[in-house]
PyMOL CGO cylinders between C-alpha atoms (Angstrom):
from pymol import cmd
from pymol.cgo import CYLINDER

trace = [
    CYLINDER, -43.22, -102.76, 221.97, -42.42, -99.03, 222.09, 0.3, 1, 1, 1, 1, 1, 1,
    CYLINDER, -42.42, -99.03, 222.09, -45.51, -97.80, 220.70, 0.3, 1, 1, 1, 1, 1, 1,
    CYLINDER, -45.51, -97.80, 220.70, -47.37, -100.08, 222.71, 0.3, 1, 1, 1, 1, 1, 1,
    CYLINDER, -47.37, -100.08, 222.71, -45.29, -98.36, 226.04, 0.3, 1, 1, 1, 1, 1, 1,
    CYLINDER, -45.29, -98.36, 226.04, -46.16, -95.06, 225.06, 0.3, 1, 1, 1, 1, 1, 1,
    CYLINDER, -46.16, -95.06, 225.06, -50.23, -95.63, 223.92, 0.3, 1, 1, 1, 1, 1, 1,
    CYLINDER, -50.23, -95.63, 223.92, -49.92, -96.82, 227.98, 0.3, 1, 1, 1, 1, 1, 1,
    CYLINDER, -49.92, -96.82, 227.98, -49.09, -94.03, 229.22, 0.3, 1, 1, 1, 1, 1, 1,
    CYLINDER, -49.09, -94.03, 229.22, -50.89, -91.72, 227.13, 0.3, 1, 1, 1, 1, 1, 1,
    CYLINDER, -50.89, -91.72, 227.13, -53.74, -93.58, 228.70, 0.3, 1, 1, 1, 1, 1, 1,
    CYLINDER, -53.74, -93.58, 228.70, -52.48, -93.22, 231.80, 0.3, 1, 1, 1, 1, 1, 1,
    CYLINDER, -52.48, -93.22, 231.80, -52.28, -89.62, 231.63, 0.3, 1, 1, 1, 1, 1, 1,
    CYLINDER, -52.28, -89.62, 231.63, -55.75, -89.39, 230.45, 0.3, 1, 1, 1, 1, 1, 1,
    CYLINDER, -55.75, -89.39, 230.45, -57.31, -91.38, 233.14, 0.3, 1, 1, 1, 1, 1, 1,
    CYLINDER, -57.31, -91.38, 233.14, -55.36, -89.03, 235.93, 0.3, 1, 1, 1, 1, 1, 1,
    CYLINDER, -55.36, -89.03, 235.93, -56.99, -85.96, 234.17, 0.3, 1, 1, 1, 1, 1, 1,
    CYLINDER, -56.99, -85.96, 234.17, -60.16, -87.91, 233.98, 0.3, 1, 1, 1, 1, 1, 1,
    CYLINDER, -60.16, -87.91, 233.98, -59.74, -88.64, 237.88, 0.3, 1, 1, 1, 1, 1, 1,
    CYLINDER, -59.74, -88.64, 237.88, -59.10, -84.73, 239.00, 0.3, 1, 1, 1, 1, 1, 1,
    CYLINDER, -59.10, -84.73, 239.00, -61.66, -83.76, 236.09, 0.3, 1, 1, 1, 1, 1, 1,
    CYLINDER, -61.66, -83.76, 236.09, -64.58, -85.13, 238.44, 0.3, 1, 1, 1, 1, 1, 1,
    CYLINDER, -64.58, -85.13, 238.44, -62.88, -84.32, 242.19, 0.3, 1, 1, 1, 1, 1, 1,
    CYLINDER, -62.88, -84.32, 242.19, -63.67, -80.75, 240.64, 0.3, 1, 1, 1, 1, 1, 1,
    CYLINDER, -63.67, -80.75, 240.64, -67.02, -81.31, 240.35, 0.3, 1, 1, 1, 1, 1, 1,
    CYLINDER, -67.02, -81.31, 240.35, -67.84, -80.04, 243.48, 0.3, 1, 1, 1, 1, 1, 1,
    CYLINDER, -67.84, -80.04, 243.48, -66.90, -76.85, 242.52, 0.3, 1, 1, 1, 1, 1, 1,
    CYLINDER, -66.90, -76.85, 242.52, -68.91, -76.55, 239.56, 0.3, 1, 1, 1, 1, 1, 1,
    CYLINDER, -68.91, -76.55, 239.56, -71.99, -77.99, 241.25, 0.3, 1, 1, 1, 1, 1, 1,
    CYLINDER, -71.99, -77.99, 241.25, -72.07, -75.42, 244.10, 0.3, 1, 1, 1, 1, 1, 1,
    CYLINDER, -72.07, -75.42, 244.10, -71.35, -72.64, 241.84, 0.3, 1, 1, 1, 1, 1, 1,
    CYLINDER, -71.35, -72.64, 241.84, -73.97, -73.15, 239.57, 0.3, 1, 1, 1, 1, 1, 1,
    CYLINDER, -73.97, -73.15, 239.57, -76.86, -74.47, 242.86, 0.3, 1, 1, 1, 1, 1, 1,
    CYLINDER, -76.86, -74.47, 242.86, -76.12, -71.08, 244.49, 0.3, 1, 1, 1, 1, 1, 1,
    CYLINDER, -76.12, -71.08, 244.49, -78.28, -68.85, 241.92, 0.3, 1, 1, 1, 1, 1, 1,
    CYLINDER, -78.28, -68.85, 241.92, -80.21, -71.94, 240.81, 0.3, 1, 1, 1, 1, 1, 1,
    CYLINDER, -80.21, -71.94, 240.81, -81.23, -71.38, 245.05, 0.3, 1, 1, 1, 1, 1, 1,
    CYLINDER, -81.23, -71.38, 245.05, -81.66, -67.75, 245.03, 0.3, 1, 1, 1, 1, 1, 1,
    CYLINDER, -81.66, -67.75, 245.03, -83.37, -67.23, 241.88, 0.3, 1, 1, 1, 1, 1, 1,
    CYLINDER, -83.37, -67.23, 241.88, -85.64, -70.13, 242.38, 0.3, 1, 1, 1, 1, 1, 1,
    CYLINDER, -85.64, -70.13, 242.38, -86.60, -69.05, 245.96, 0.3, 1, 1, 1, 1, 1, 1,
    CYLINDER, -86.60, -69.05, 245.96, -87.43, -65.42, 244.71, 0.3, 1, 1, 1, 1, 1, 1,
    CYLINDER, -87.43, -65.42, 244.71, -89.53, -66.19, 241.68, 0.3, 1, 1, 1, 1, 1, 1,
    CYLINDER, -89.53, -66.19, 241.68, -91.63, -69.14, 243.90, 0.3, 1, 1, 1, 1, 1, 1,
    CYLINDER, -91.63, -69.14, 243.90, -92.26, -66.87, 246.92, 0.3, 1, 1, 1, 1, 1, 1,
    CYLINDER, -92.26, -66.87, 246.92, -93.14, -64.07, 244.04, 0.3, 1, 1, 1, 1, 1, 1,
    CYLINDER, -93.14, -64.07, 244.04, -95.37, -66.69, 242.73, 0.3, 1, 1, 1, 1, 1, 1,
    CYLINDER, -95.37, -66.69, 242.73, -96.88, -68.75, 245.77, 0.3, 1, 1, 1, 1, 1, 1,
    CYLINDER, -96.88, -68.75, 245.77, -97.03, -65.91, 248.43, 0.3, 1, 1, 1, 1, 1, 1,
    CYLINDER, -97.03, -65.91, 248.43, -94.68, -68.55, 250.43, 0.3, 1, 1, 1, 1, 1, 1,
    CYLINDER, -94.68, -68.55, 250.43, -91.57, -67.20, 252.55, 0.3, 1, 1, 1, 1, 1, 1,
    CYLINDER, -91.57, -67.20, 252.55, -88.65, -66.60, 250.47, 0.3, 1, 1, 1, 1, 1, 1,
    CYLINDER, -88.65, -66.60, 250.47, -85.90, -67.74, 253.57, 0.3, 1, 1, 1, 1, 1, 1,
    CYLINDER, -85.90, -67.74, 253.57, -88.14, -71.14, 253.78, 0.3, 1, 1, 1, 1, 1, 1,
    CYLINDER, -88.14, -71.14, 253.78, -87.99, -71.69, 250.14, 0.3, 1, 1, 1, 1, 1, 1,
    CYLINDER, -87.99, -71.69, 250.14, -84.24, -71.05, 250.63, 0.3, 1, 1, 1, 1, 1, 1,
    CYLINDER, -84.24, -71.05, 250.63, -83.56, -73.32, 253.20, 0.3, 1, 1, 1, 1, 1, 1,
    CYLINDER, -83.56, -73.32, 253.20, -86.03, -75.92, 251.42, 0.3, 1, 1, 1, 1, 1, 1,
    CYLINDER, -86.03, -75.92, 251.42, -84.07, -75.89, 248.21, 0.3, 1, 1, 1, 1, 1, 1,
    CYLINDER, -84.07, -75.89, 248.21, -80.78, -75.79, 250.32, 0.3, 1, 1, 1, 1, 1, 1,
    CYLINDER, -80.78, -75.79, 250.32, -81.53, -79.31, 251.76, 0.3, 1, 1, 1, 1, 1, 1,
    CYLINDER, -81.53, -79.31, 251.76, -82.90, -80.66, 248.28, 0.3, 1, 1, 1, 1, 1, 1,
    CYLINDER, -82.90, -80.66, 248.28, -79.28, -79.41, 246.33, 0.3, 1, 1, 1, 1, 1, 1,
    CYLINDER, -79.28, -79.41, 246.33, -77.68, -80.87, 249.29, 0.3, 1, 1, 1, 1, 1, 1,
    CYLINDER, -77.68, -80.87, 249.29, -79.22, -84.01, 248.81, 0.3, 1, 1, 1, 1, 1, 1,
    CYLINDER, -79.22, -84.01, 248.81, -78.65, -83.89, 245.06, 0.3, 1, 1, 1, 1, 1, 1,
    CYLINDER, -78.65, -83.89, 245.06, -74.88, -83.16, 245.87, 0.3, 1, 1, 1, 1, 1, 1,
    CYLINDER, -74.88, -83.16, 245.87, -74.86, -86.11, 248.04, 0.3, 1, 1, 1, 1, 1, 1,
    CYLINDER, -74.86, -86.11, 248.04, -75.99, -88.32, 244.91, 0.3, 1, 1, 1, 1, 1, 1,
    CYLINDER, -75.99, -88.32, 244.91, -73.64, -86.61, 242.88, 0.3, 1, 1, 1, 1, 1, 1,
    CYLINDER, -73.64, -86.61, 242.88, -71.03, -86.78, 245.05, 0.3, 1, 1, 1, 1, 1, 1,
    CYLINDER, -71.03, -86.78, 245.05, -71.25, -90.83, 245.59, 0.3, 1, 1, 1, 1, 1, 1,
    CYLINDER, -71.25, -90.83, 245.59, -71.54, -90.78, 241.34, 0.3, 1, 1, 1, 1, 1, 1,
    CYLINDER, -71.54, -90.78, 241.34, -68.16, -89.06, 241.27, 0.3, 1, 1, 1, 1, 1, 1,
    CYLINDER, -68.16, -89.06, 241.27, -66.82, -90.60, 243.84, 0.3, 1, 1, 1, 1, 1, 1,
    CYLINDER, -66.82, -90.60, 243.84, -67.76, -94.37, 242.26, 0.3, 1, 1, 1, 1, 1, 1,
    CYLINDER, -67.76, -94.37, 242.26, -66.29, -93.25, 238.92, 0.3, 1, 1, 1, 1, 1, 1,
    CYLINDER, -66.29, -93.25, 238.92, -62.91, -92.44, 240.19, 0.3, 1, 1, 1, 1, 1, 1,
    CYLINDER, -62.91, -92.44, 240.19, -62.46, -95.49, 242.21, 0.3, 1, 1, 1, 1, 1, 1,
    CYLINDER, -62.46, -95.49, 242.21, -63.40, -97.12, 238.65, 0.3, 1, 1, 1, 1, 1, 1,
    CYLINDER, -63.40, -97.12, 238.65, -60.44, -95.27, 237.41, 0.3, 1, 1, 1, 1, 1, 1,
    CYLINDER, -60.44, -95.27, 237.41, -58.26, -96.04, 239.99, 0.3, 1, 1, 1, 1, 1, 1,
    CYLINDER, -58.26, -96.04, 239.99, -59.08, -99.90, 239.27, 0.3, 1, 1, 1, 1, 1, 1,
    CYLINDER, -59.08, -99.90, 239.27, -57.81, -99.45, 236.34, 0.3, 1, 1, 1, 1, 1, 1,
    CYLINDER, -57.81, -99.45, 236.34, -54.46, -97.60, 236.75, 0.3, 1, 1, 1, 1, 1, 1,
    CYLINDER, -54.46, -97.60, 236.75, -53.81, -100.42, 238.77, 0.3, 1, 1, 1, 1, 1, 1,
    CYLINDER, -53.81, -100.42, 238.77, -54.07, -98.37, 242.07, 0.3, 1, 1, 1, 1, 1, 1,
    CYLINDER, -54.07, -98.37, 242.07, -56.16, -98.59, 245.20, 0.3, 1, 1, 1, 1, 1, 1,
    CYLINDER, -56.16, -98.59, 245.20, -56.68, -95.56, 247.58, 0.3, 1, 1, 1, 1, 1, 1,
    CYLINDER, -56.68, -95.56, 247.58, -57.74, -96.75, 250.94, 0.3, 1, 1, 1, 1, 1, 1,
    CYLINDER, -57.74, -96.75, 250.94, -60.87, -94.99, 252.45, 0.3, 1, 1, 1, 1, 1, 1,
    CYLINDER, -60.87, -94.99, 252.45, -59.36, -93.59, 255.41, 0.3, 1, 1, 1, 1, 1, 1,
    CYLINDER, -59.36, -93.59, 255.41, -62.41, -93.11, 258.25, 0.3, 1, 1, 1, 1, 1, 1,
    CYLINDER, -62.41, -93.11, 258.25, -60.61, -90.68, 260.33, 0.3, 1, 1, 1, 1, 1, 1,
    CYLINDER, -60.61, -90.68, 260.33, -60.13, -88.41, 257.40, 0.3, 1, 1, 1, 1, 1, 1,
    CYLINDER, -60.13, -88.41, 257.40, -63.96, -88.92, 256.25, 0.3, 1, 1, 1, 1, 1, 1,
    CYLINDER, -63.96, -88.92, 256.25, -64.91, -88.12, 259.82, 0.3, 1, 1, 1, 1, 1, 1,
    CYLINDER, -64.91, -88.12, 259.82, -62.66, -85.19, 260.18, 0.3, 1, 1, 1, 1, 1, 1,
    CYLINDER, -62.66, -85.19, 260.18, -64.67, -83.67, 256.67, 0.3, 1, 1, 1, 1, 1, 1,
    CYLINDER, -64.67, -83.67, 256.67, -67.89, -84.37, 258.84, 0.3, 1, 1, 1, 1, 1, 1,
    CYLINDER, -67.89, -84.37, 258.84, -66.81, -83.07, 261.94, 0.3, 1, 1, 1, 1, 1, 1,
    CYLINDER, -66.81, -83.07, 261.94, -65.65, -79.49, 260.33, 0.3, 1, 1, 1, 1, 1, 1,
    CYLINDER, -65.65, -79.49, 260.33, -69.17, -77.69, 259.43, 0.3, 1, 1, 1, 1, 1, 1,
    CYLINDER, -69.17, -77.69, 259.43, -70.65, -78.01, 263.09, 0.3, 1, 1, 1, 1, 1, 1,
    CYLINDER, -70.65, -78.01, 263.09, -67.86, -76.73, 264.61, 0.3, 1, 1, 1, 1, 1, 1,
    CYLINDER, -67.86, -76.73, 264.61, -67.71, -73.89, 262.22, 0.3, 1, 1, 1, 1, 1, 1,
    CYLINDER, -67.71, -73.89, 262.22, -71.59, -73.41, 262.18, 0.3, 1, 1, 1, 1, 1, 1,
    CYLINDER, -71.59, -73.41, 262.18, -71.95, -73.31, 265.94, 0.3, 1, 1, 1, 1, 1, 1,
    CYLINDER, -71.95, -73.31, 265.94, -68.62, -70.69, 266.46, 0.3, 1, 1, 1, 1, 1, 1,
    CYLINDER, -68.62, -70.69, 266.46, -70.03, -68.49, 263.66, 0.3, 1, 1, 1, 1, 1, 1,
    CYLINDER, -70.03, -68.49, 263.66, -73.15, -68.48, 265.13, 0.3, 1, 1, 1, 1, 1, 1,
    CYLINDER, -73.15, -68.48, 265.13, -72.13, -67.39, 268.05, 0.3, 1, 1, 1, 1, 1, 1,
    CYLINDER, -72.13, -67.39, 268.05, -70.74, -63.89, 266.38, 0.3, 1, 1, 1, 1, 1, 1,
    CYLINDER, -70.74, -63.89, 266.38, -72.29, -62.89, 263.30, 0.3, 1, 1, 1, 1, 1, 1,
    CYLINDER, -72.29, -62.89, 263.30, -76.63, -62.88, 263.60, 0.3, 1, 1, 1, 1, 1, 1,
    CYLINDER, -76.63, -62.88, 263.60, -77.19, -61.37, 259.94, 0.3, 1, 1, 1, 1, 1, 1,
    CYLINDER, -77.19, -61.37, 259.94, -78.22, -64.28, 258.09, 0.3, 1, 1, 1, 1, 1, 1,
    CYLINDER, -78.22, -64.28, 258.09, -76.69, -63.68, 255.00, 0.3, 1, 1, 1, 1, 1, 1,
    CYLINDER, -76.69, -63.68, 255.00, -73.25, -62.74, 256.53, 0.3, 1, 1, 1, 1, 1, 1,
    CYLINDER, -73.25, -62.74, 256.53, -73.36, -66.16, 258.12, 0.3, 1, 1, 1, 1, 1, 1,
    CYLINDER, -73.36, -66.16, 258.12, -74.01, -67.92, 255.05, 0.3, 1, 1, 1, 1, 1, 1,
    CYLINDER, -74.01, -67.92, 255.05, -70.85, -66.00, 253.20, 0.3, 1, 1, 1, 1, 1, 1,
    CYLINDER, -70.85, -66.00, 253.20, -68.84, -66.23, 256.67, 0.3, 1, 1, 1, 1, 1, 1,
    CYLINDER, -68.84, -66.23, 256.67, -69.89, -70.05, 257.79, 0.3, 1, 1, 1, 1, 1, 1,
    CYLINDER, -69.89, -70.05, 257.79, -68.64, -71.90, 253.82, 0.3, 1, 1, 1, 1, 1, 1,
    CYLINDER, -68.64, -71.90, 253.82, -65.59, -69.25, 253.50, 0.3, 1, 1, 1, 1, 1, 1,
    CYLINDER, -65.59, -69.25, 253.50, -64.76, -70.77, 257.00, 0.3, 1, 1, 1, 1, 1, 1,
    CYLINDER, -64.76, -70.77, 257.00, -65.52, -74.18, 256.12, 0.3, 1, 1, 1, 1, 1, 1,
    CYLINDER, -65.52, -74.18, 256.12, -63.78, -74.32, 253.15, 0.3, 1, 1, 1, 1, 1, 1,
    CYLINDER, -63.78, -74.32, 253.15, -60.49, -73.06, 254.68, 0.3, 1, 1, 1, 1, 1, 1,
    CYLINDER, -60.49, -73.06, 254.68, -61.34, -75.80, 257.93, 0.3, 1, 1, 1, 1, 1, 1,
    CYLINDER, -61.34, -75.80, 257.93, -61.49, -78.50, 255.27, 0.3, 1, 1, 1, 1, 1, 1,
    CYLINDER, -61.49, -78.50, 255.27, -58.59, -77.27, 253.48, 0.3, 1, 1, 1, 1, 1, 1,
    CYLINDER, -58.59, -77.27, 253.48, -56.31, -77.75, 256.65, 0.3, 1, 1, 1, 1, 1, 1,
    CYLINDER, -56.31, -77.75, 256.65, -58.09, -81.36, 256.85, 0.3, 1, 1, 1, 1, 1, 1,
    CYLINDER, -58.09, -81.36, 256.85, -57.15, -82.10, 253.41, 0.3, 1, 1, 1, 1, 1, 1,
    CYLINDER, -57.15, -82.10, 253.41, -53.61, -80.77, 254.15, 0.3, 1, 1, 1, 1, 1, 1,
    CYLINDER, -53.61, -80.77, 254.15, -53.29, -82.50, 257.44, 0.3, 1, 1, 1, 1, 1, 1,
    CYLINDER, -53.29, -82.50, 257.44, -54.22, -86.02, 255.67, 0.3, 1, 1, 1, 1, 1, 1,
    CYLINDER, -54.22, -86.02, 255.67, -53.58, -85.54, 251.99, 0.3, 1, 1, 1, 1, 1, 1,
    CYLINDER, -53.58, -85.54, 251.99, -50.48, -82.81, 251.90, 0.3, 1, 1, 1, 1, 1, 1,
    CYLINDER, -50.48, -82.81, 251.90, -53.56, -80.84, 249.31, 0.3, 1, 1, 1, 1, 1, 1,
    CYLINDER, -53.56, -80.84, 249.31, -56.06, -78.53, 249.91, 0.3, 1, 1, 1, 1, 1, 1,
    CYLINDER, -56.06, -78.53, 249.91, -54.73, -75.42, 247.93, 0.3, 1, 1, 1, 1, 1, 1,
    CYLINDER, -54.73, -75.42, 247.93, -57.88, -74.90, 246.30, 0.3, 1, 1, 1, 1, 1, 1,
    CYLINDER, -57.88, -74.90, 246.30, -60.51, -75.10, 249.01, 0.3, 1, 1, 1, 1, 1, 1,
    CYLINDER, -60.51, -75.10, 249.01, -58.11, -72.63, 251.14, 0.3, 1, 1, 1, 1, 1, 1,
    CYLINDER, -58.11, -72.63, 251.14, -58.54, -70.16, 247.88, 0.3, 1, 1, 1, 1, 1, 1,
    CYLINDER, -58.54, -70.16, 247.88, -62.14, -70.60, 247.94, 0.3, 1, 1, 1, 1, 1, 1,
    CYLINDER, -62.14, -70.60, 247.94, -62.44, -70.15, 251.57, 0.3, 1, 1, 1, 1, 1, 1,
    CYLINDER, -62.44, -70.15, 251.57, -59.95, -67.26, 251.61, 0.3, 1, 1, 1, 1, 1, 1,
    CYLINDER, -59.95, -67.26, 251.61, -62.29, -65.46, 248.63, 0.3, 1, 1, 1, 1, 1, 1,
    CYLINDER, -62.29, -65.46, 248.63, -65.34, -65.92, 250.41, 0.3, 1, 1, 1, 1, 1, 1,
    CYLINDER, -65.34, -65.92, 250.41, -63.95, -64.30, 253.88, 0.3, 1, 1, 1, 1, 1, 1,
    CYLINDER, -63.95, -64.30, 253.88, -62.12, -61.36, 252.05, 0.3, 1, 1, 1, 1, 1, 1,
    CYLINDER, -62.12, -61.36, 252.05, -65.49, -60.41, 249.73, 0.3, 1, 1, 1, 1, 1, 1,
    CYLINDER, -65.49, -60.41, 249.73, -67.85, -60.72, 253.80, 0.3, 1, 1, 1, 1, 1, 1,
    CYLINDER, -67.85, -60.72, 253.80, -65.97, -57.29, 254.11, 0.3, 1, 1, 1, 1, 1, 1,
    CYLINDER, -65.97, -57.29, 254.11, -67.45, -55.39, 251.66, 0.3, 1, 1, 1, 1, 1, 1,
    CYLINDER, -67.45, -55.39, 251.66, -70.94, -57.29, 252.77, 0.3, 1, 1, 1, 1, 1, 1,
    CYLINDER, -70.94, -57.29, 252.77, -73.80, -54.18, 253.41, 0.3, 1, 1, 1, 1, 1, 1,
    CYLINDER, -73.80, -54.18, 253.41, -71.29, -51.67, 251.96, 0.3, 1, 1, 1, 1, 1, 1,
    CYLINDER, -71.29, -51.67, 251.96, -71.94, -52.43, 248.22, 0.3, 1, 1, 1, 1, 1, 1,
    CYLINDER, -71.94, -52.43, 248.22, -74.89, -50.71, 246.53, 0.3, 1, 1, 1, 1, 1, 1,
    CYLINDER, -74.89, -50.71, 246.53, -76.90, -54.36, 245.81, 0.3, 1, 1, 1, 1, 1, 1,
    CYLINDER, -76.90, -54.36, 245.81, -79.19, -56.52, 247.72, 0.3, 1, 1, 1, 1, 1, 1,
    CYLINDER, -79.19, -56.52, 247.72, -77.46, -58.59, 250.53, 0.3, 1, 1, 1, 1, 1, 1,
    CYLINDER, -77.46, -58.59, 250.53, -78.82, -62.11, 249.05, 0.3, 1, 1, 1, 1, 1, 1,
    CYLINDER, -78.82, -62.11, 249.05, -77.46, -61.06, 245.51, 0.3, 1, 1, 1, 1, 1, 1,
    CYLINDER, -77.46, -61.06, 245.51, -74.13, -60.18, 247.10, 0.3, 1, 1, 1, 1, 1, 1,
    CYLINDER, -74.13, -60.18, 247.10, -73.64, -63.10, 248.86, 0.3, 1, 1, 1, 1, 1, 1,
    CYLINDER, -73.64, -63.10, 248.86, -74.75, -65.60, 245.64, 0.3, 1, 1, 1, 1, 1, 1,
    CYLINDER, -74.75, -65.60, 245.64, -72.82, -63.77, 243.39, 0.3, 1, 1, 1, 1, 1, 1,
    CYLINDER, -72.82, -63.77, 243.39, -69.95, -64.27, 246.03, 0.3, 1, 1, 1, 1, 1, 1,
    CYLINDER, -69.95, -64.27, 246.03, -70.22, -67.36, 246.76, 0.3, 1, 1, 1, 1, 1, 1,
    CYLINDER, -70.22, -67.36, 246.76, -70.57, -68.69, 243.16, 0.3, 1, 1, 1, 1, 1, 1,
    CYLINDER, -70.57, -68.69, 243.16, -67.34, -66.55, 241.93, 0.3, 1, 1, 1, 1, 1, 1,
    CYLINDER, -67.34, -66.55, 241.93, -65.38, -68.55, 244.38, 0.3, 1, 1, 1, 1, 1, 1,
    CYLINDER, -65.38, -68.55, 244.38, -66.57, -71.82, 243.55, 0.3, 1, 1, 1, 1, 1, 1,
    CYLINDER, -66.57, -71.82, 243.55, -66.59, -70.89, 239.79, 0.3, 1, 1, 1, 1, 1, 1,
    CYLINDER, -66.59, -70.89, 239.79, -62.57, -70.17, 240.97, 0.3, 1, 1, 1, 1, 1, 1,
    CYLINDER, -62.57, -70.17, 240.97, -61.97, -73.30, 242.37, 0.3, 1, 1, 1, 1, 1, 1,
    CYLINDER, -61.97, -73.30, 242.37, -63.15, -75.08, 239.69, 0.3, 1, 1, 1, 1, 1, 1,
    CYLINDER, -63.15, -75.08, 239.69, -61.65, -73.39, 236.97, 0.3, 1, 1, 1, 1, 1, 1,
    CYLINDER, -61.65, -73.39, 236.97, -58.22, -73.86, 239.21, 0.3, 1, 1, 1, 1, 1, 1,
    CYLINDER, -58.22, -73.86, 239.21, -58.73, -77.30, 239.73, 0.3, 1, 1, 1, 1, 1, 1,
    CYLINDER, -58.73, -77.30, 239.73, -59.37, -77.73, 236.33, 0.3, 1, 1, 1, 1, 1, 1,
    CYLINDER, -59.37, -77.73, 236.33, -56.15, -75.91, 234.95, 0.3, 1, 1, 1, 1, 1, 1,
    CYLINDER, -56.15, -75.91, 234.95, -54.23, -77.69, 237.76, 0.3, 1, 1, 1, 1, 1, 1,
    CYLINDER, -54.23, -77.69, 237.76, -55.55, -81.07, 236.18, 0.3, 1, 1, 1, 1, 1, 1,
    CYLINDER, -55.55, -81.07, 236.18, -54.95, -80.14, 232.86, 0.3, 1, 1, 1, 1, 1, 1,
    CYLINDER, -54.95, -80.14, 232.86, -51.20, -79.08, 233.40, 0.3, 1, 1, 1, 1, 1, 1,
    CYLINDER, -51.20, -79.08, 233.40, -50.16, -82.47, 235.23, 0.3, 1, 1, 1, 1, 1, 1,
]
cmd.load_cgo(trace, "trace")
């Protein structure tokens, strides 16, 4: 009966990892889709003679889409495991609608002060991230990681036009080293509970 005890909560165990194993995902997505972005934009517009910034924003809405579906995928899978640890998150709307509510808000104030294009993009998510890290804080007492990424992402828009590199490189590189941090934090985070 002892052995049987243990084997369920070594399962247990593995099924939490398993659960904060894909609520990282979004990390890894958006810090791989960054360069996927750039570099595809760049070597099409090289290639078709179209507008590099249209390309960009094209791709942007098809990896957002994408992220959507991967999103719901992840999303599905951990409510699966939560079936079977016996538990049952509720889907709070309020906090759902909170998430929602954060990137207008931050896209219209940052419009209003930064025009460079790039700087917005690097500004805007750093912004958003540490918005929807005080959501996540304010409903789920978390958010650590999202406030790193965010934090990142506003300390390296200092540097922006000062570096010796293209301002679209600097900004992708940027952007996916902090999400390439926040998922290798949430990982190790899942990995030591």
């Amino acid at each position: 009966m002892e052995e049987l005890s243990e084997a369920l909560r070594a399962v247990e165990r593995e099924l939490n990892f398993a659960k904060k194993a894909y609520n990282s995902i979004l990390y890894l997505y958006w810090a791989v889709a960054f360069p996927v972005i750039y570099l595809a934009s760049s070597v099409l517009s090289t290639c078709t003679g179209a507008s590099a910034s249209s390309l960009r924003v094209l791709l942007s809405a098809v990896a957002i889409l994408f992220f959507v579906f991967e999103e719901l995928k992840a999303s599905k899978k951990v409510r699966e495991i939560e079936r079977v640890l016996g538990r049952k998150t509720p889907l709070n709307l309020r906090y759902l609608l909170t998430q929602a509510l954060v990137w207008p808000v931050v896209i219209v104030i940052v419009s209003v002060f930064v025009r460079d294009i790039w700087l917005f993009s690097l500004i805007g998510i750093g912004l958003g991230m540490l918005a929807l890290a005080v959501v996540d804080h304010a409903f789920l007492r978390e958010g650590w990681d999202k406030a790193l990424v965010g934090m990142t992402l506003v300390l390296l828009s200092v540097p922006y036009g000062r570096v010796p590199i293209n301002n679209g490189a600097y900004v992708t590189l940027a952007l996916s080293l902090a999400f390439g941090l926040g998922a290798y934090l949430a990982l190790r985070r899942a990995m030591r509970e």
